[in-house]
CHARMM-style PDB file with segment names, atoms N, HN, CA, C and O in Angstrom:
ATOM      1  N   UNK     1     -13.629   2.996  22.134  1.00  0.00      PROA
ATOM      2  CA  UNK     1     -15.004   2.624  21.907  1.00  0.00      PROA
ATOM      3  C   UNK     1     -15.061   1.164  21.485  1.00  0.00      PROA
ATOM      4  O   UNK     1     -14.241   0.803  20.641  1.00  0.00      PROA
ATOM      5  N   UNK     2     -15.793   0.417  21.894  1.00  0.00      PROA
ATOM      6  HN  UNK     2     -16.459   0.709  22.580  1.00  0.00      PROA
ATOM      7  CA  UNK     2     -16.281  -1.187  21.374  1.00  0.00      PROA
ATOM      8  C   UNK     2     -17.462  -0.832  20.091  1.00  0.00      PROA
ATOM      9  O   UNK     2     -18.469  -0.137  19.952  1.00  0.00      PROA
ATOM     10  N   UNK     3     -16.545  -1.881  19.205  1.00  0.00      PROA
ATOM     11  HN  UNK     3     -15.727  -2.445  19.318  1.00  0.00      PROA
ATOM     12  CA  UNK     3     -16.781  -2.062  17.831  1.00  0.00      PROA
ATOM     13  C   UNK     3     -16.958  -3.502  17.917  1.00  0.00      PROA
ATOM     14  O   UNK     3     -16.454  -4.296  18.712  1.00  0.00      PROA
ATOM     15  N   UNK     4     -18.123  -3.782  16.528  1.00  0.00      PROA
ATOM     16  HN  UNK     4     -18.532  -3.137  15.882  1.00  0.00      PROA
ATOM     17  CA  UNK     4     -17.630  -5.409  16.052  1.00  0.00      PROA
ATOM     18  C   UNK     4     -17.373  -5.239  14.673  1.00  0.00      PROA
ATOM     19  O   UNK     4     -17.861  -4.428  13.886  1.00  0.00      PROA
ATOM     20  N   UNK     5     -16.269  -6.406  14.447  1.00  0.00      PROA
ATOM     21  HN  UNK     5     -15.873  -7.065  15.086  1.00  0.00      PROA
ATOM     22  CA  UNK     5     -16.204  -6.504  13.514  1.00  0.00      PROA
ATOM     23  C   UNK     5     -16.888  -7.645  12.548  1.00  0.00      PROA
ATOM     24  O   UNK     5     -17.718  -8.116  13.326  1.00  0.00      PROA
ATOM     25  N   UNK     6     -16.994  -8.174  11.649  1.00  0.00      PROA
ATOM     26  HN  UNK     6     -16.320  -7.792  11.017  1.00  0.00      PROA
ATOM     27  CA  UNK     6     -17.950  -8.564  10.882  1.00  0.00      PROA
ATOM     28  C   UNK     6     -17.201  -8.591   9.635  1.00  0.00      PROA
ATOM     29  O   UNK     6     -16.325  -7.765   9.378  1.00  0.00      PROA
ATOM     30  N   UNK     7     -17.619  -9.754   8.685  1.00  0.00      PROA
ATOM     31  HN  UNK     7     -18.330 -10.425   8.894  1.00  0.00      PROA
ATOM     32  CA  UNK     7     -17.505 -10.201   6.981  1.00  0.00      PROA
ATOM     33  C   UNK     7     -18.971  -9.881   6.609  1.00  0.00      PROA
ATOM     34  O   UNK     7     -19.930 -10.097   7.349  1.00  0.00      PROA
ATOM     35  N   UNK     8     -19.018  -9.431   5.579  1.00  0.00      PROA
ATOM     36  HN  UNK     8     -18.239  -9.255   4.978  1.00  0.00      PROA
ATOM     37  CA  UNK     8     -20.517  -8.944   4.951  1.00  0.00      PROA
ATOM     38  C   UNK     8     -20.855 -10.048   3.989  1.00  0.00      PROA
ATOM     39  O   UNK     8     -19.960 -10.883   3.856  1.00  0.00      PROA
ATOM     40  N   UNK     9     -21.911 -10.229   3.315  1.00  0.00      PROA
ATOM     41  HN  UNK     9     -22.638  -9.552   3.424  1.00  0.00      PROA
ATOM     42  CA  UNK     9     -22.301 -10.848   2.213  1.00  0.00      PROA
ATOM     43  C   UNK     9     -21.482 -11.208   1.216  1.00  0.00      PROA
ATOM     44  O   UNK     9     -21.309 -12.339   0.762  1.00  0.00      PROA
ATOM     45  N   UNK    10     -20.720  -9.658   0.725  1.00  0.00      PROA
ATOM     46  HN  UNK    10     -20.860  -8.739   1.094  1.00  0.00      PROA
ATOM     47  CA  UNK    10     -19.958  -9.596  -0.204  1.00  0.00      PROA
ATOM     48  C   UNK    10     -18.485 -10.069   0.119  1.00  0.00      PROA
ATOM     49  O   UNK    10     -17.617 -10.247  -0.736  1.00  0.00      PROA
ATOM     50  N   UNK    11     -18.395 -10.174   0.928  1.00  0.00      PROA
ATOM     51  HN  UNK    11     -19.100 -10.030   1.623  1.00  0.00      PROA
ATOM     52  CA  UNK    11     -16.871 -11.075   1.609  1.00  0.00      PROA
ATOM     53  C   UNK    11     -16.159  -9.168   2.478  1.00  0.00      PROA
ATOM     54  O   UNK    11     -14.997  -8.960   2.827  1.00  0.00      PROA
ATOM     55  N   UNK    12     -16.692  -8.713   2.521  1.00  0.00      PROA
ATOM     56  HN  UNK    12     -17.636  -8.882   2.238  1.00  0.00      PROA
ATOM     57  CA  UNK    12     -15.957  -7.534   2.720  1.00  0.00      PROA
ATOM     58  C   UNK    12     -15.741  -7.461   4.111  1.00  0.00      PROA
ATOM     59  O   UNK    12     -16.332  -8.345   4.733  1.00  0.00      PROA
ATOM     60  N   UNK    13     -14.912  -6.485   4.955  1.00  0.00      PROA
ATOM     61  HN  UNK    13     -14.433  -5.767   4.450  1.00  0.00      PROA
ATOM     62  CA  UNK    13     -14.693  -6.291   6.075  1.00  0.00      PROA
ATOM     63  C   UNK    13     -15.754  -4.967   6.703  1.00  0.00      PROA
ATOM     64  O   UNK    13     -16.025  -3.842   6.285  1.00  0.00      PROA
ATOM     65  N   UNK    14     -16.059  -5.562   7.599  1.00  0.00      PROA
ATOM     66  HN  UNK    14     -15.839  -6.477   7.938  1.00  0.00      PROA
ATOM     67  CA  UNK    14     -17.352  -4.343   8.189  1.00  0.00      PROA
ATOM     68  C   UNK    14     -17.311  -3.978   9.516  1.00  0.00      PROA
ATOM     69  O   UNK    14     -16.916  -4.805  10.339  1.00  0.00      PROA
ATOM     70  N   UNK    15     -17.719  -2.664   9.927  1.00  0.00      PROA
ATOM     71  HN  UNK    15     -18.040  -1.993   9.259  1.00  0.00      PROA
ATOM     72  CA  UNK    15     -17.208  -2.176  11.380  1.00  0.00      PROA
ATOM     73  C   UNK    15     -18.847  -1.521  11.785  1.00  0.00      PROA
ATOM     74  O   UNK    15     -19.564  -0.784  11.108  1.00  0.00      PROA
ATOM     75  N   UNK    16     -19.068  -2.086  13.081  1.00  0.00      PROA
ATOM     76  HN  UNK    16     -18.486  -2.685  13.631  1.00  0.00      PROA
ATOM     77  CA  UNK    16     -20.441  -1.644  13.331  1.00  0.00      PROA
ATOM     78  C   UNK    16     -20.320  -1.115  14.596  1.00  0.00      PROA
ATOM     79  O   UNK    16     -19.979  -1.977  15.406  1.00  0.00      PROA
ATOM     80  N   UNK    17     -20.487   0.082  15.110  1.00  0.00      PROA
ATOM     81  HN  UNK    17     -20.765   0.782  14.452  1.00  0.00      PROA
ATOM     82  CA  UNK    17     -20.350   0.615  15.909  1.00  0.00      PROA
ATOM     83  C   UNK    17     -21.842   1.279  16.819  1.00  0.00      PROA
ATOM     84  O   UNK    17     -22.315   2.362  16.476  1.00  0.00      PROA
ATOM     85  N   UNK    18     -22.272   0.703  17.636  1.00  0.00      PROA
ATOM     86  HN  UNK    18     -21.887  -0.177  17.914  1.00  0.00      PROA
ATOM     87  CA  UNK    18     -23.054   0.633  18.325  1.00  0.00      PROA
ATOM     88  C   UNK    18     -23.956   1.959  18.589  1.00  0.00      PROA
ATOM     89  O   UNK    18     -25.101   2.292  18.281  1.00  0.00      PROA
ATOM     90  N   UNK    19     -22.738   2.634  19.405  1.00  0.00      PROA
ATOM     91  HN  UNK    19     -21.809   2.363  19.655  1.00  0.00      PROA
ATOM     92  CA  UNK    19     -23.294   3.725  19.734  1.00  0.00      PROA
ATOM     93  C   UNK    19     -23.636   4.709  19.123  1.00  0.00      PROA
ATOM     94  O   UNK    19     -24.159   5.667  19.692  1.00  0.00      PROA
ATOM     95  N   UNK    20     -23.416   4.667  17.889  1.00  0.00      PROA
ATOM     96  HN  UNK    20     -22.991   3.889  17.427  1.00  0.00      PROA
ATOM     97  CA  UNK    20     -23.902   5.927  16.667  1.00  0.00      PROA
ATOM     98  C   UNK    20     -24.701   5.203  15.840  1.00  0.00      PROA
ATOM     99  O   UNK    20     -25.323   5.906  15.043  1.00  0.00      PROA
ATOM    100  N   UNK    21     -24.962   3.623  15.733  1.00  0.00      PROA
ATOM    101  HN  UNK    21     -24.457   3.052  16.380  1.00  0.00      PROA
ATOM    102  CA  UNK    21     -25.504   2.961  15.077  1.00  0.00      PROA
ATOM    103  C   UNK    21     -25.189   3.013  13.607  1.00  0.00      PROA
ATOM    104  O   UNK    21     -25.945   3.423  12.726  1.00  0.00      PROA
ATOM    105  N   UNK    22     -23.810   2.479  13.444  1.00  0.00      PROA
ATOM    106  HN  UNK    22     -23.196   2.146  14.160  1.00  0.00      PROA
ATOM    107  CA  UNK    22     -23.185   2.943  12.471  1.00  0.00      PROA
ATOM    108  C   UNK    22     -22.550   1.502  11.601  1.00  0.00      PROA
ATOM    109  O   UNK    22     -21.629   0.812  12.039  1.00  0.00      PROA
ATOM    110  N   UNK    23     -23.064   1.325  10.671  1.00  0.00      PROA
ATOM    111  HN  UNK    23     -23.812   1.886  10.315  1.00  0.00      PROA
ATOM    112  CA  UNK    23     -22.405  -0.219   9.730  1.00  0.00      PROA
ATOM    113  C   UNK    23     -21.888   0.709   8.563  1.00  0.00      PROA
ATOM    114  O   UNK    23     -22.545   1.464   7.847  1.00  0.00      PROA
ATOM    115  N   UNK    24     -19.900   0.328   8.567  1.00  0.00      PROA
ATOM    116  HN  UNK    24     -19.366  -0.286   9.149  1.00  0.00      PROA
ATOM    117  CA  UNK    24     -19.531   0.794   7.393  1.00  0.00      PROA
ATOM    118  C   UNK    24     -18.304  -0.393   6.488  1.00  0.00      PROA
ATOM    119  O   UNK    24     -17.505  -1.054   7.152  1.00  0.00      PROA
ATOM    120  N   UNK    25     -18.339  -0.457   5.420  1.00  0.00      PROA
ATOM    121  HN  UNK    25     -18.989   0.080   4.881  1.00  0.00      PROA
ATOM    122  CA  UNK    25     -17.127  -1.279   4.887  1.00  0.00      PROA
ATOM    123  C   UNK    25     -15.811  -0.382   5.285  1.00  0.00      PROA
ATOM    124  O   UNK    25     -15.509   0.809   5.363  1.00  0.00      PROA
ATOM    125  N   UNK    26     -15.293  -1.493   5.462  1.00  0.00      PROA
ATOM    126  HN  UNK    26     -15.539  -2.461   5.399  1.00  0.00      PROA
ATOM    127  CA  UNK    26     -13.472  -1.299   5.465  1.00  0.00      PROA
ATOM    128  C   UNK    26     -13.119  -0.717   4.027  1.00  0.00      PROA
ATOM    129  O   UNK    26     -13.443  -1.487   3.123  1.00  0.00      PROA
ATOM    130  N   UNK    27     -12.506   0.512   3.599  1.00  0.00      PROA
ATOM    131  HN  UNK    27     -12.242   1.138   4.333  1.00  0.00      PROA
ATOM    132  CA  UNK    27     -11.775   0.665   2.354  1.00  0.00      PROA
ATOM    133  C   UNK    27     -10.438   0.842   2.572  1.00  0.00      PROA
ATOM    134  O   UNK    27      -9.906   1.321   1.571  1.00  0.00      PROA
ATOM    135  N   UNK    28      -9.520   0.609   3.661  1.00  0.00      PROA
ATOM    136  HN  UNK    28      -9.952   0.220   4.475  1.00  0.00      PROA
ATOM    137  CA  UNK    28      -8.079   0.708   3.623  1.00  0.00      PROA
ATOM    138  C   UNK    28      -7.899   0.520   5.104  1.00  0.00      PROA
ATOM    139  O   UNK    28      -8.433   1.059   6.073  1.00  0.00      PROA
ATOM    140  N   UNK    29      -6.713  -0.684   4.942  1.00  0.00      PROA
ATOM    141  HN  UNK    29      -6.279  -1.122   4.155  1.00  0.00      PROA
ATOM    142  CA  UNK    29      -5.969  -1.147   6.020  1.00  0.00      PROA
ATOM    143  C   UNK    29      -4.615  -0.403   5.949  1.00  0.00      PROA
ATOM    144  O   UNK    29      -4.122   0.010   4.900  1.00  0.00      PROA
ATOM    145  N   UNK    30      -4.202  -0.308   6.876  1.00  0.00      PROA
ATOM    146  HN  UNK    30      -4.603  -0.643   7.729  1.00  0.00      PROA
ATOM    147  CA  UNK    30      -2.632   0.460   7.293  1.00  0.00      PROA
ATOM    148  C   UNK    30      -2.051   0.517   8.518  1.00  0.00      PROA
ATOM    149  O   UNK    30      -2.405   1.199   9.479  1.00  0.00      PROA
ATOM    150  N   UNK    31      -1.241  -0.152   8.441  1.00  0.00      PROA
ATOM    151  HN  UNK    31      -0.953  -0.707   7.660  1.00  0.00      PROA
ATOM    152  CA  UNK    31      -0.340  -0.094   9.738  1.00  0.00      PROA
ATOM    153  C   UNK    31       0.175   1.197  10.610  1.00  0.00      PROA
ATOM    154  O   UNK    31       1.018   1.955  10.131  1.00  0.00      PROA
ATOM    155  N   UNK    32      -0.284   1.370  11.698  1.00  0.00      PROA
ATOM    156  HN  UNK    32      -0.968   0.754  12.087  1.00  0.00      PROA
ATOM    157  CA  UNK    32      -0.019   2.344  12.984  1.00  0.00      PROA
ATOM    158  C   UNK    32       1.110   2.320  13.861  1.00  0.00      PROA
ATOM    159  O   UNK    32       1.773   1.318  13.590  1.00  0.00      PROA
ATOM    160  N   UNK    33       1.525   2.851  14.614  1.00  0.00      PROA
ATOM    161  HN  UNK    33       0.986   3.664  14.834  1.00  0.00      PROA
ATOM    162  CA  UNK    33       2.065   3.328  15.741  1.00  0.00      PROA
ATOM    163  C   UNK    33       1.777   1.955  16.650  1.00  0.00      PROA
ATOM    164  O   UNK    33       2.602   1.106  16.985  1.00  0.00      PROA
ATOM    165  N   UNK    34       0.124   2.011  16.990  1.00  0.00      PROA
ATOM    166  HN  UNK    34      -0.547   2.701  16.718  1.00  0.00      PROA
ATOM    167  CA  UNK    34      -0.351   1.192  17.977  1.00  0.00      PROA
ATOM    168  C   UNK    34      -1.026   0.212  17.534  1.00  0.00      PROA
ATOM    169  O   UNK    34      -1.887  -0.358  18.203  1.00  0.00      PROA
ATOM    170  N   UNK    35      -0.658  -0.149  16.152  1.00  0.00      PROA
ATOM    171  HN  UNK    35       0.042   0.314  15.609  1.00  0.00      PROA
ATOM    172  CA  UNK    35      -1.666  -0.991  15.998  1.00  0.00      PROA
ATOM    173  C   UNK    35      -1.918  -0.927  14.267  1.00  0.00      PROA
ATOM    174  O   UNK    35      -1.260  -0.268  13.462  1.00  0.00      PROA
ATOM    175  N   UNK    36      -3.117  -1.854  13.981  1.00  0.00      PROA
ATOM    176  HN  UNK    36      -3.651  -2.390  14.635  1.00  0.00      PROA
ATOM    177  CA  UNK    36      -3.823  -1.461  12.399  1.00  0.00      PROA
ATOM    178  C   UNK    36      -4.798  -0.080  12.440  1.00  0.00      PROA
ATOM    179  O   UNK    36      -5.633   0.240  13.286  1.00  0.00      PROA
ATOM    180  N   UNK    37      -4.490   0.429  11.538  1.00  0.00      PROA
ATOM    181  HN  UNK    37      -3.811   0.169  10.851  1.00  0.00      PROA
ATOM    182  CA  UNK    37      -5.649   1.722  11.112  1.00  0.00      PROA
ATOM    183  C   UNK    37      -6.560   1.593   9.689  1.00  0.00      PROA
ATOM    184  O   UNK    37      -6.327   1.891   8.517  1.00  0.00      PROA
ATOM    185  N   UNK    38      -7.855   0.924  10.480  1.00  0.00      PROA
ATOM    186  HN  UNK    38      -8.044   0.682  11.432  1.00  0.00      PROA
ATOM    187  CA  UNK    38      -8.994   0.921   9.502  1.00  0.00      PROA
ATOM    188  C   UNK    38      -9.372   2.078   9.360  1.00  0.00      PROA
ATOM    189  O   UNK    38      -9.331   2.956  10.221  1.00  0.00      PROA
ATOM    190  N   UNK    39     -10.004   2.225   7.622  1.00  0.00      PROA
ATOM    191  HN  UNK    39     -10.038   1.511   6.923  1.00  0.00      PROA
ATOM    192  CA  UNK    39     -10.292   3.495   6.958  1.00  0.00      PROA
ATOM    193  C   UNK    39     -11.594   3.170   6.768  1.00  0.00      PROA
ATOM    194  O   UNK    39     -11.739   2.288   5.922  1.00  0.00      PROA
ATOM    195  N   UNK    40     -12.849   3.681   7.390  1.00  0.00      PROA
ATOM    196  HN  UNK    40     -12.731   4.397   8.077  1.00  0.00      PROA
ATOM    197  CA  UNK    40     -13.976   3.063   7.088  1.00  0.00      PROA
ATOM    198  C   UNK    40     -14.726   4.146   5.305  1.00  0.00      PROA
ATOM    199  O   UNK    40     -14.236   5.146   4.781  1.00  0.00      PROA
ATOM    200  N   UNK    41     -15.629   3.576   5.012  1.00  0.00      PROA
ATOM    201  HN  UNK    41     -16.028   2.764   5.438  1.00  0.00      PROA
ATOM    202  CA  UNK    41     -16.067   4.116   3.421  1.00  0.00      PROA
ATOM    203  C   UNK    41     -17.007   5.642   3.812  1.00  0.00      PROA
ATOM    204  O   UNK    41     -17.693   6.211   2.963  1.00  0.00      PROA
ATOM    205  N   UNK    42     -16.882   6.064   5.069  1.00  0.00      PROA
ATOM    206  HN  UNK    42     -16.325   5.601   5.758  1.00  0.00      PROA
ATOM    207  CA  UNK    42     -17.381   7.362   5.589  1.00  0.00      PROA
ATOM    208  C   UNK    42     -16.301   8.106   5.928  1.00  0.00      PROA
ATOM    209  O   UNK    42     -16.519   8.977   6.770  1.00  0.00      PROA
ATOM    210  N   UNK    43     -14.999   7.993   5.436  1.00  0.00      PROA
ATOM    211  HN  UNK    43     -14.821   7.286   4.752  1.00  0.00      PROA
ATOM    212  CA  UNK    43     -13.739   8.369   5.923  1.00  0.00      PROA
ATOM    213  C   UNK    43     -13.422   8.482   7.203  1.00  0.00      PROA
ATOM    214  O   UNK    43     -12.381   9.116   7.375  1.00  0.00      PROA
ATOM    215  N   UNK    44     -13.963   8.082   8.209  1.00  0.00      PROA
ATOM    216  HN  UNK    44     -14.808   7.567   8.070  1.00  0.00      PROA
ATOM    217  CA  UNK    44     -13.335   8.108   9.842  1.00  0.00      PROA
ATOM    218  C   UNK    44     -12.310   6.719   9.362  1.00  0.00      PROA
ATOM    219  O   UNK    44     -12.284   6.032   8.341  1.00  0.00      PROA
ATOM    220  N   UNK    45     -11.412   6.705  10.800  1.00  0.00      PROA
ATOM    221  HN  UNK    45     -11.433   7.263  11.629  1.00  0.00      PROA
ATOM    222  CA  UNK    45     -10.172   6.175  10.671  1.00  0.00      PROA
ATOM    223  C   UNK    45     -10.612   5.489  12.121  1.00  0.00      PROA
ATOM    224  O   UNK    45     -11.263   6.226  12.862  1.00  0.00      PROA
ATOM    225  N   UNK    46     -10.371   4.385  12.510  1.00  0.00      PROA
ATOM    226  HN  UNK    46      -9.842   3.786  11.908  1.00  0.00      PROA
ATOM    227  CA  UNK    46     -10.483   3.871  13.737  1.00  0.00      PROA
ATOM    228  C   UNK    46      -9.083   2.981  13.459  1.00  0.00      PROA
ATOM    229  O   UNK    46      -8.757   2.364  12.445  1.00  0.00      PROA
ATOM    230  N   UNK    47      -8.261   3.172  14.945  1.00  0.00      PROA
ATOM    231  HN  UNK    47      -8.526   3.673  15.769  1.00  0.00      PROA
ATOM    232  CA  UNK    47      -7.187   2.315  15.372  1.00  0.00      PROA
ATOM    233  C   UNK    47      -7.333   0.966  16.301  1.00  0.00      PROA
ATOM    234  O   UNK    47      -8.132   1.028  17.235  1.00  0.00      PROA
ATOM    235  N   UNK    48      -6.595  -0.253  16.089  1.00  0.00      PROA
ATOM    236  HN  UNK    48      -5.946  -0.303  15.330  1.00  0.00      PROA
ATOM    237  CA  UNK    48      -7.303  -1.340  16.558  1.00  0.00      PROA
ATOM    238  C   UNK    48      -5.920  -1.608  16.976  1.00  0.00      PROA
ATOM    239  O   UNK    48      -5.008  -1.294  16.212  1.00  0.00      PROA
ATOM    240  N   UNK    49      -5.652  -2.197  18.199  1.00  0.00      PROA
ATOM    241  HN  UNK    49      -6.394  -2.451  18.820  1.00  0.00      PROA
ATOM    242  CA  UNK    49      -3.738  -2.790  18.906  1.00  0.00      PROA
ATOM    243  C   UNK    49      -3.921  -4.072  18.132  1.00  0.00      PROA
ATOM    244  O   UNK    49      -3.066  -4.122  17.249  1.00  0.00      PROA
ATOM    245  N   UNK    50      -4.854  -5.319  18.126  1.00  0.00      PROA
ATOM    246  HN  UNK    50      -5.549  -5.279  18.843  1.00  0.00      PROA
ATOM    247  CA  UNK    50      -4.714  -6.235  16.857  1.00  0.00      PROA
ATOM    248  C   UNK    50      -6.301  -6.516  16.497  1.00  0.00      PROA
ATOM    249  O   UNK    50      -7.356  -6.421  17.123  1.00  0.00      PROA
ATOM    250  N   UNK    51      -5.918  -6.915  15.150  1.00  0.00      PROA
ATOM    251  HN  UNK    51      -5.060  -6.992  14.642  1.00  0.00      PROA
ATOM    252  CA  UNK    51      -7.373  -6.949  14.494  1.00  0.00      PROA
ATOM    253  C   UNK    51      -7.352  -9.125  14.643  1.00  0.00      PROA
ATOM    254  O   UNK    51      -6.305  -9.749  14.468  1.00  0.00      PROA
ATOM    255  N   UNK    52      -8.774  -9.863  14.991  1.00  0.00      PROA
ATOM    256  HN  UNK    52      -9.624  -9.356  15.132  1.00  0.00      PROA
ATOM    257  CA  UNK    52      -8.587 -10.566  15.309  1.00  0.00      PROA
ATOM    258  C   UNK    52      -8.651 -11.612  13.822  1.00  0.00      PROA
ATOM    259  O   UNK    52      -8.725 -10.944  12.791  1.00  0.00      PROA
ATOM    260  N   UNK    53      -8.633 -12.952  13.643  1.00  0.00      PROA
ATOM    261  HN  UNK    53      -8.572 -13.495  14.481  1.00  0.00      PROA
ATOM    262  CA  UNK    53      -8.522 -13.630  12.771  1.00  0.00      PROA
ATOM    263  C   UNK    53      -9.927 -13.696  11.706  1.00  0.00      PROA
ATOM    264  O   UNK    53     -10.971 -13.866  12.336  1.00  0.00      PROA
ATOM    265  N   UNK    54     -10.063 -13.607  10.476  1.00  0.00      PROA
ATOM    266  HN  UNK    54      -9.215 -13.468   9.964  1.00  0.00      PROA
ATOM    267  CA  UNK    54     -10.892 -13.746  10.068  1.00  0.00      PROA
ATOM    268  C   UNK    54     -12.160 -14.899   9.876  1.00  0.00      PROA
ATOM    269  O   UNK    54     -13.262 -15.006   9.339  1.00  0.00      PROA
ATOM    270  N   UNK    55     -11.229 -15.645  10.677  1.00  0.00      PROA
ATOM    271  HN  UNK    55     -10.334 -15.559  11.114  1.00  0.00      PROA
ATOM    272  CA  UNK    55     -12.235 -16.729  10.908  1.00  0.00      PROA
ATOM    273  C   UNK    55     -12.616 -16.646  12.105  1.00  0.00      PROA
ATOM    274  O   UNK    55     -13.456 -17.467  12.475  1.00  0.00      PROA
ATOM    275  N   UNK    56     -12.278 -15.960  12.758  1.00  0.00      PROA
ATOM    276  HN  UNK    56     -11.595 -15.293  12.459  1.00  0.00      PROA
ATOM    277  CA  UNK    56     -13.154 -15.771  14.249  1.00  0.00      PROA
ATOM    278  C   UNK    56     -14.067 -14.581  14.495  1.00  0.00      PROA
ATOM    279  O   UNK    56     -14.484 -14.228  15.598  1.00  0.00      PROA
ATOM    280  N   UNK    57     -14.376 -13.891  13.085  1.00  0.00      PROA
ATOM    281  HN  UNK    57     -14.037 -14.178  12.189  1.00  0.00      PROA
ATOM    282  CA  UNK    57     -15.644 -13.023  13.207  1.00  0.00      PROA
ATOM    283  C   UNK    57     -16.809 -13.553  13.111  1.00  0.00      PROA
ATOM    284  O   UNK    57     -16.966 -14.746  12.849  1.00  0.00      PROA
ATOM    285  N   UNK    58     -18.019 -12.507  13.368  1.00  0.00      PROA
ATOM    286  HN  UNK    58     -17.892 -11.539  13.581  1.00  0.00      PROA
ATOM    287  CA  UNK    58     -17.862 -11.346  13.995  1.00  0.00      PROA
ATOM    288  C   UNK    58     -17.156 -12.061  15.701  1.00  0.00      PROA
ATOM    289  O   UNK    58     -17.045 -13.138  16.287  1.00  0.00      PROA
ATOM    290  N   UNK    59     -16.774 -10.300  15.919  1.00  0.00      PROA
ATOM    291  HN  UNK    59     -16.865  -9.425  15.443  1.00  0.00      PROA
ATOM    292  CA  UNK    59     -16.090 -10.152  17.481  1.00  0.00      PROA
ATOM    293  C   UNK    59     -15.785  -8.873  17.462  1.00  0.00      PROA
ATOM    294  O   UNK    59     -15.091  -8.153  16.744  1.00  0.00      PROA
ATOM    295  N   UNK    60     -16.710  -8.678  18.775  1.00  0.00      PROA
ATOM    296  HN  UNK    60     -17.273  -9.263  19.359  1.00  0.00      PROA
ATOM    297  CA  UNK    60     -16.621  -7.160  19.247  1.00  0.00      PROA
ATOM    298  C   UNK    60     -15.441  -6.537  19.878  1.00  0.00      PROA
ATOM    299  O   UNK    60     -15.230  -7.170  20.913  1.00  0.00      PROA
ATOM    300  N   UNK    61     -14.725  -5.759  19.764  1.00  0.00      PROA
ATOM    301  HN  UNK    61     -14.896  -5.245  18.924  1.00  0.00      PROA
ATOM    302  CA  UNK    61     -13.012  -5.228  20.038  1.00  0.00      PROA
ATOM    303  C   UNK    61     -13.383  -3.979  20.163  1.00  0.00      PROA
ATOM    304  O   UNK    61     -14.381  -3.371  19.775  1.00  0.00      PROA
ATOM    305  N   UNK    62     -12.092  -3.557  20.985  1.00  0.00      PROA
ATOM    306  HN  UNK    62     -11.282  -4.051  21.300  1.00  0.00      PROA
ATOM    307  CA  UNK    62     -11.790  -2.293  21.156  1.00  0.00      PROA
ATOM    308  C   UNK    62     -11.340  -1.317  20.167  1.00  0.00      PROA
ATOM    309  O   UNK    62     -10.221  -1.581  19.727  1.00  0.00      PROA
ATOM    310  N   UNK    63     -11.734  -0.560  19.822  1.00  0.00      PROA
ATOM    311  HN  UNK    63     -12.643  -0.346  20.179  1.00  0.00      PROA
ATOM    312  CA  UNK    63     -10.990   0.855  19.018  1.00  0.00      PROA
ATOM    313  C   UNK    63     -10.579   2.090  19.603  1.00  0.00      PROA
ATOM    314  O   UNK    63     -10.913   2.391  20.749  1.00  0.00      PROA
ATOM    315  N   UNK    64      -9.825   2.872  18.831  1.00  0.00      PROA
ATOM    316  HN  UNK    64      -9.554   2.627  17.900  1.00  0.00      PROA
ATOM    317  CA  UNK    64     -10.065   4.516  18.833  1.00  0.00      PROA
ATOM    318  C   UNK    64      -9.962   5.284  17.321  1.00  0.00      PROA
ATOM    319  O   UNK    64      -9.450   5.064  16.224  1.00  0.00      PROA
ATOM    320  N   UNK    65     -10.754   6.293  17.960  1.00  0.00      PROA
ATOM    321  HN  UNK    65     -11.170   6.472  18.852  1.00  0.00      PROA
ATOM    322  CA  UNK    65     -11.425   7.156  16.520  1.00  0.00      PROA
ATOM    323  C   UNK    65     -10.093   7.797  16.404  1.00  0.00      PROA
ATOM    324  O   UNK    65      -9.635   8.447  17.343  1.00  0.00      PROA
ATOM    325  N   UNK    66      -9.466   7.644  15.306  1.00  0.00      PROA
ATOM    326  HN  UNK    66      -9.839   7.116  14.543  1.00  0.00      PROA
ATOM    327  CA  UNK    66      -8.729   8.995  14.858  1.00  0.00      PROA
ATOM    328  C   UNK    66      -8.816  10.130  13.804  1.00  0.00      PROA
ATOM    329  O   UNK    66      -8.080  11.113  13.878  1.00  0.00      PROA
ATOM    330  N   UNK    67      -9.635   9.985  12.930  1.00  0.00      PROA
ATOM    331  HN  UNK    67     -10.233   9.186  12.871  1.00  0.00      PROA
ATOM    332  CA  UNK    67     -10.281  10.912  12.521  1.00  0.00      PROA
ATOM    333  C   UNK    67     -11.602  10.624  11.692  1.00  0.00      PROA
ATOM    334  OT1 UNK    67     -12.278  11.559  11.263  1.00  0.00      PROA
TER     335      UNK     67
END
């Protein structure tokens, strides 16, 4: 699924997902198999192959839901 990612107000990391119309903070980064595994603050888990530089957000990327 295409996600963007995004810095919030508060400096935080944010994942907005379009099709459910969904804005959540990042609460845990962790390294994968395939990649980083963001833990969003609604507990779904989305996997990213690389997450891009923080100075080049927002930028919309690819994910997958893993739980």
């Amino acid at each position: 699924m295409k996600v963007m990612l995004r810095m919030n107000e508060a400096g935080n990391l944010t994942v907005y997902v379009a099709k459910k119309d969904l804005e959540e903070v990042v609460v845990k980064q962790t390294d994968g198999e395939a990649g980083k595994i963001l833990t969003l603050a609604n507990g779904w888990e989305l996997e990213f192959p690389e997450i891009p530089d923080v100075a080049n957000l927002p930028k919309t990327v690819e994910a997958r839901r893993l739980a």
